[in-house]
FIZA-246067 format. One record per residue (C-alpha): residue in three letters; y, z, x; residue number from 1. Coordinates in nm, 2 decimals, padded with zeros to 4 digits. Each point is the difference from the previous one (the first is absolute). Layout:
REM residues N
type, v, w, u, seq
ALA, Y, Z, X, NUM
...
This chain:
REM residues 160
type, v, w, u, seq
UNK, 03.38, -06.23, 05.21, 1
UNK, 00.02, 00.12, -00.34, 2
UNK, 00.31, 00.19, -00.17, 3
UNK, -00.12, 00.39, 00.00, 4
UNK, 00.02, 00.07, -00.38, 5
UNK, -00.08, 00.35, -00.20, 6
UNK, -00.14, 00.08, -00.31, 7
UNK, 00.03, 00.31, -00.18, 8
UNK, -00.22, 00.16, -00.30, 9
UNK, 00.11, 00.04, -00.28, 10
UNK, 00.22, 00.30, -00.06, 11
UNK, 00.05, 00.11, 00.43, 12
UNK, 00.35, -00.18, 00.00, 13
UNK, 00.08, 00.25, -00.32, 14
UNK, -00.15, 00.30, 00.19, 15
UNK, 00.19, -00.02, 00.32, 16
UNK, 00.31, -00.10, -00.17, 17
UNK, 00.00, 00.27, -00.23, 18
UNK, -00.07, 00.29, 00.28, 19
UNK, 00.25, -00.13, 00.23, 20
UNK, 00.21, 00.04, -00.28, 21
UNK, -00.11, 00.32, -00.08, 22
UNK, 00.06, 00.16, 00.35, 23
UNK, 00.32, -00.16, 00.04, 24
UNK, 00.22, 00.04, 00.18, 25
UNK, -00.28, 00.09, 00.26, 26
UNK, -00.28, -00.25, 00.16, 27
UNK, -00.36, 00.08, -00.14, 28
UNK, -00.25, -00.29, 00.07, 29
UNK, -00.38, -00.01, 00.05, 30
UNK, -00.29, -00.25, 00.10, 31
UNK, -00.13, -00.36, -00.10, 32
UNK, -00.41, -00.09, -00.05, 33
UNK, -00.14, -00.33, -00.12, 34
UNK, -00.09, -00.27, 00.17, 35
UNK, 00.13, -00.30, 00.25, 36
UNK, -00.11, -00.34, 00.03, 37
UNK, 00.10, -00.13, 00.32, 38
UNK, -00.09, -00.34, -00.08, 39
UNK, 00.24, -00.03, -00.32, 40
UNK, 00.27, 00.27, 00.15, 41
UNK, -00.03, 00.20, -00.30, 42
UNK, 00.00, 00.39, 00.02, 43
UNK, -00.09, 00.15, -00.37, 44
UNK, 00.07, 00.35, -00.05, 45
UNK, -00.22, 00.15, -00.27, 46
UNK, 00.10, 00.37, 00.09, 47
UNK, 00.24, 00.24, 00.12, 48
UNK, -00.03, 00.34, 00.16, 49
UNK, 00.32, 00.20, -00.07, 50
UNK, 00.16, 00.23, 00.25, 51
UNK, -00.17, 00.26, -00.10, 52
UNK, 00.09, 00.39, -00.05, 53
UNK, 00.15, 00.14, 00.33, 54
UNK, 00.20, -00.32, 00.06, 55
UNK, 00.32, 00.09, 00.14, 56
UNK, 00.27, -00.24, -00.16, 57
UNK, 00.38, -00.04, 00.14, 58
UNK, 00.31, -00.22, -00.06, 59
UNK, -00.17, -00.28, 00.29, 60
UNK, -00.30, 00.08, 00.11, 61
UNK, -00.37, 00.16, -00.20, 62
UNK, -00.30, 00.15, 00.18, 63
UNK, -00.30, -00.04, -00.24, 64
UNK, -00.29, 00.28, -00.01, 65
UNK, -00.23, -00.20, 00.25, 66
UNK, -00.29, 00.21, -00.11, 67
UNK, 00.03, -00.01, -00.36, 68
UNK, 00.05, -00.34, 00.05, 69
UNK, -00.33, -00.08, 00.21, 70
UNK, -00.24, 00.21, -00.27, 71
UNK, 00.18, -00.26, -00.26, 72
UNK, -00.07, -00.27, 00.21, 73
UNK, -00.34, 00.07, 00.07, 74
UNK, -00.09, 00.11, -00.36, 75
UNK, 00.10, -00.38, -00.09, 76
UNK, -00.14, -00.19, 00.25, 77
UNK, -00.34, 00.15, -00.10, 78
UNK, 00.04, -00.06, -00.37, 79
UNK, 00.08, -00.33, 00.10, 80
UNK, -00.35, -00.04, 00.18, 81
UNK, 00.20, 00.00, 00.37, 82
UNK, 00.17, -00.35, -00.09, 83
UNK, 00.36, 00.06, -00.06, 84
UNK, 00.24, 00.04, 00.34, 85
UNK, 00.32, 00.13, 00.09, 86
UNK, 00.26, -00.24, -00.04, 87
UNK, 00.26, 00.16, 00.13, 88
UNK, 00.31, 00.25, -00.19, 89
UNK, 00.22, 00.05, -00.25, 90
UNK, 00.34, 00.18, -00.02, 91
UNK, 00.30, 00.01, -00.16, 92
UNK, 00.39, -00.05, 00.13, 93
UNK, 00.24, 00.17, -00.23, 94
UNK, 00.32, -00.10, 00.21, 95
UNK, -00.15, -00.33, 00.20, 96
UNK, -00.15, -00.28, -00.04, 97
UNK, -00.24, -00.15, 00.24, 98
UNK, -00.24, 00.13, 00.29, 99
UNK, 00.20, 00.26, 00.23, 100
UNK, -00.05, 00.04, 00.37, 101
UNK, -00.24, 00.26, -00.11, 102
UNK, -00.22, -00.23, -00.23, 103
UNK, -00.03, -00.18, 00.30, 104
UNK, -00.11, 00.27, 00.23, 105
UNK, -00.21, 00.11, -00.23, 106
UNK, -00.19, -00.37, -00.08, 107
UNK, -00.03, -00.03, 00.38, 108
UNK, -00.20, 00.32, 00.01, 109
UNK, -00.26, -00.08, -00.24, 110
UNK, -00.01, -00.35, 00.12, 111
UNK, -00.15, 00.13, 00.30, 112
UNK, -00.21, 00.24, -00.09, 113
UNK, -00.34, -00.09, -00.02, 114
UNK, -00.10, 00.27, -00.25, 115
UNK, 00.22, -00.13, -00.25, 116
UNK, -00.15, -00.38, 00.00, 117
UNK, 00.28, -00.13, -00.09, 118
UNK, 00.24, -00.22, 00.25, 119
UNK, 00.22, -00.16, -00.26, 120
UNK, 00.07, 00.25, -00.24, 121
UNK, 00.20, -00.06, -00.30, 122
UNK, 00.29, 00.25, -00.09, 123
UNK, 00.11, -00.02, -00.35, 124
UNK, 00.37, 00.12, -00.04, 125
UNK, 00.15, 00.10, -00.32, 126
UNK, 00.37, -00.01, 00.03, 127
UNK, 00.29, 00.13, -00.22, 128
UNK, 00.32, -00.28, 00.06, 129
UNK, 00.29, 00.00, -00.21, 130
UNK, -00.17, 00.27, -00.23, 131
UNK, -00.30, -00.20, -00.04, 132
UNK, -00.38, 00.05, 00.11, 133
UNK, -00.16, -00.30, 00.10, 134
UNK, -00.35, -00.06, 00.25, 135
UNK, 00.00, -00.19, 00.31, 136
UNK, -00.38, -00.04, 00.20, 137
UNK, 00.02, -00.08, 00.39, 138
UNK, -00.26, -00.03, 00.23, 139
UNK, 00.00, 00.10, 00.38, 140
UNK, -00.14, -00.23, 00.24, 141
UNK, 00.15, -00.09, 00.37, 142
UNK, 00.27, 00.30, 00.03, 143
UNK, 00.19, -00.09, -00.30, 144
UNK, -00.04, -00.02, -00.42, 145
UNK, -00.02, -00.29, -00.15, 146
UNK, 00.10, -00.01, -00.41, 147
UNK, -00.32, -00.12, -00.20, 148
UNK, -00.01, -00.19, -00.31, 149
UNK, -00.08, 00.13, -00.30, 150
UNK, 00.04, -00.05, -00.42, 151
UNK, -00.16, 00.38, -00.06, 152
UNK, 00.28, 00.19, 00.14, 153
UNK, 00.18, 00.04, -00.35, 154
UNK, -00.03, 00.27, -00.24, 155
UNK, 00.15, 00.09, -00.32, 156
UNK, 00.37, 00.13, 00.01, 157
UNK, -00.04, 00.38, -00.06, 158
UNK, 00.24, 00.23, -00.04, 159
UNK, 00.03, 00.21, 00.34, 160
């Protein structure tokens, strides 16, 4: 079996840095589309959904606006011409590092639900250690994360 590996376009890794950044010291995340090739293990994300206007955001934990969140979802995938899929979510961890007992939870859910088409989904986690920001992508698969490779998951330093 292949290594899992993500790619990124252009620009996301500055985007979700930047808002976790911005709604620091509280989690804020969102939702990953692209695509996946299963053959070649690669996931590449070519857009993100933020976490929309009613999110509720707290010290450990955010609740995105689900419904604001599904009109952006839809309103993509048919501009796209119905071919990009949910990979799977993106949050941020202000005072952690990796995926909590709750990211877990969480992956297990959509893994098995069918409407979400998505048993292995990817959870990209951007983490402040030591006073720094910094991306880590994981995907879900047989009850536990497993850390995927990746050379996109850098950004420009930035000031927040």
């Amino acid at each position: 079996m292949r290594r899992r590996s993500i790619s990124l376009r252009e620009g996301i890794a500055e985007h979700v840095l930047a808002d976790a950044a911005g709604f620091a010291p509280l989690e804020t995340g969102g939702v990953l589309l692209g695509f996946h090739d299963d053959e070649s293990g690669m996931r590449i994300v070519t857009e993100l959904v933020g976490a929309g206007p009613k999110a509720s955001r707290q010290r450990h934990l955010f609740t995105p606006d689900g419904p604001w969140q599904r009109a952006q979802i839809a309103e993509i995938y048919n501009a796209s011409g119905r071919i990009l899929a949910y990979l799977g979510d993106w949050h941020s961890h202000p005072h952690g590092n990796g995926p909590s007992a709750l990211d877990r939870s969480t992956a297990r859910k959509i893994a098995t639900t069918p409407a979400a088409r998505c048993p292995h989904p990817v959870f990209l986690i951007a983490a402040r250690v030591q006073g720094a920001w910094g991306l880590r992508a994981y995907e879900f698969g047989a009850r536990r994360f497993r850390k995927l490779d990746s050379e996109t998951l850098t950004a420009r330093p930035g000031r927040h």
